[in-house]
N, C-alpha and C positions, 0 to 999 in steps of 0.2 A: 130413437125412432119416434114419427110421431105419431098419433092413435090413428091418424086414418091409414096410414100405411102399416099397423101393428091388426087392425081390421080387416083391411086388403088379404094379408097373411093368415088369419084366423076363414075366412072365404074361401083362399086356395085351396086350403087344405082340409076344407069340410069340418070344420071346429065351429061349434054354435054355440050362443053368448055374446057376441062381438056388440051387439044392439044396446047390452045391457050394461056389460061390465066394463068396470073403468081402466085406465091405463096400467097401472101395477098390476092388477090381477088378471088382466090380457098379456100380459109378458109373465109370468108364475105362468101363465096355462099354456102358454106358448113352449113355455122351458119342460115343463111337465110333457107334453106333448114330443118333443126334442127336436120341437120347427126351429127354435133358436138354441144359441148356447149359452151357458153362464155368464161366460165373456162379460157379453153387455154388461149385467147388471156391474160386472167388479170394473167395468171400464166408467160406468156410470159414478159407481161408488169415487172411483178415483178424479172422476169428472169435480166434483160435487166436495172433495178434499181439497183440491186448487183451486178452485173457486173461495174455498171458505178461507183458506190460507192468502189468496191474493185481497181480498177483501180487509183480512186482518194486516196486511201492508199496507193497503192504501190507509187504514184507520189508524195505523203507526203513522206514516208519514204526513198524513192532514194535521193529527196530535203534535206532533214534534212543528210543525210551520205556524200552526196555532200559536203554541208557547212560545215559538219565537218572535211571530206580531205581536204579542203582548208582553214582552221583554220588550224589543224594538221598542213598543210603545211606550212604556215607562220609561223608559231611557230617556225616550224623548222627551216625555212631560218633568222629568227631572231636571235635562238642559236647559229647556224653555225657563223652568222655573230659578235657576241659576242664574241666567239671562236678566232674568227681571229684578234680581234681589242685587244683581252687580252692578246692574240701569240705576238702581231705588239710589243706592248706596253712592253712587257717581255723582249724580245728581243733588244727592241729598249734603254734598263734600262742598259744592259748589256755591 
């Protein structure tokens, strides 16, 4: 929820503080109160687990295409470089 609608609810229900305190402690006081339920928070918590787990996917998969442009890349600069010593070498026959 966001704080203005976590305030709205602290208003309906004649709960004062809403002016002062910040979002976490507007939802404890909410929960304490029993205008909301735990829920949230374990829905939050779980929020906040897939988030961190998709994030560590993308940093696996960016990791891993990394290493591969920089294999890819050496590869390359190894052929090139093959290229040019088999050029020298031709050349150098002739």
């Amino acid at each position: 929820m966001k704080l203005q609608e976590l305030r709205d609810l602290m208003k309906q229900h004649n709960i004062k503080g809403s002016s002062y305190l910040n979002k976490p402690a507007i939802v404890s006081l909410l929960i304490e109160k029993g205008v909301l339920d735990s829920d949230i928070l374990e829905e939050k918590e779980c929020a906040k687990r897939e988030l961190e787990e998709m994030r560590k996917r993308v940093a696996l998969i960016l990791t891993s295409q990394l290493l591969y442009l920089c294999l890819s890349r050496r590869e390359f600069l190894i052929a090139i470089s093959w290229r040019k010593k088999n050029a020298l070498s031709e050349n150098w026959k002739k």
